[in-house]
C-alpha positions, 0 to 999 in steps of 0.5 A: 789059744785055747780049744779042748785042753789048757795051754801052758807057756813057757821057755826051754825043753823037758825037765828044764821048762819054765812055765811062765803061765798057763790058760787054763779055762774057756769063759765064753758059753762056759767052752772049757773048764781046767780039768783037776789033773791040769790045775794040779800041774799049774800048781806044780809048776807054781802058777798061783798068780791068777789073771782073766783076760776081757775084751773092751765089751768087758765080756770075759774071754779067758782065766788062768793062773801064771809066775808074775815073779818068774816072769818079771826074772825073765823080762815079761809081764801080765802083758805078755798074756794081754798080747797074745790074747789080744792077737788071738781073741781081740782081748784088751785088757787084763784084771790079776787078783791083788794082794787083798784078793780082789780083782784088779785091772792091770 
């Protein structure tokens, strides 16, 4: 999912991709951390949503930031991001930062 560069995900080719959400870092032994130029790209892209993917063991696996209003215009949702955690990494659940900024589980 993530190796040595944040991933984006999205729908379309160049100039008209829509970027839906991004991984942006590593949480496991601290493996990779956004670098300055990729979270400016997250927030050119309008990915301010952030999100973190867990396990069941609640060790944290992933960060990142996506569109949640984008997403649901194109029918998806944070467990599009759950999924392909949980395919890659045995993720199982997702918290996103509420209106209040606190964590929640979704």
């Amino acid at each position: 999912m993530i190796r040595d560069k944040a991933v984006f995900y999205g729908k379309g080719v160049t100039k008209n991709r829509k970027q839906y959400f991004a991984i942006m870092n590593s949480c496991l032994d601290d493996s990779y951390k956004a670098t300055k130029q990729e979270m400016a790209k997250a927030k050119k892209f309008g990915l301010t949503d952030f999100f973190e993917l867990y396990d069941d063991d609640s060790i944290k696996y992933y960060s990142g930031y996506a569109n949640f209003e984008l997403m649901a215009e194109n029918d998806l949702n944070e467990f599009t991001i759950l999924d392909m955690a949980t395919a890659d990494s045995g993720c199982t659940y997702i918290k996103t930062r509420n209106k209040n900024g606190k964590m929640e589980i979704v």
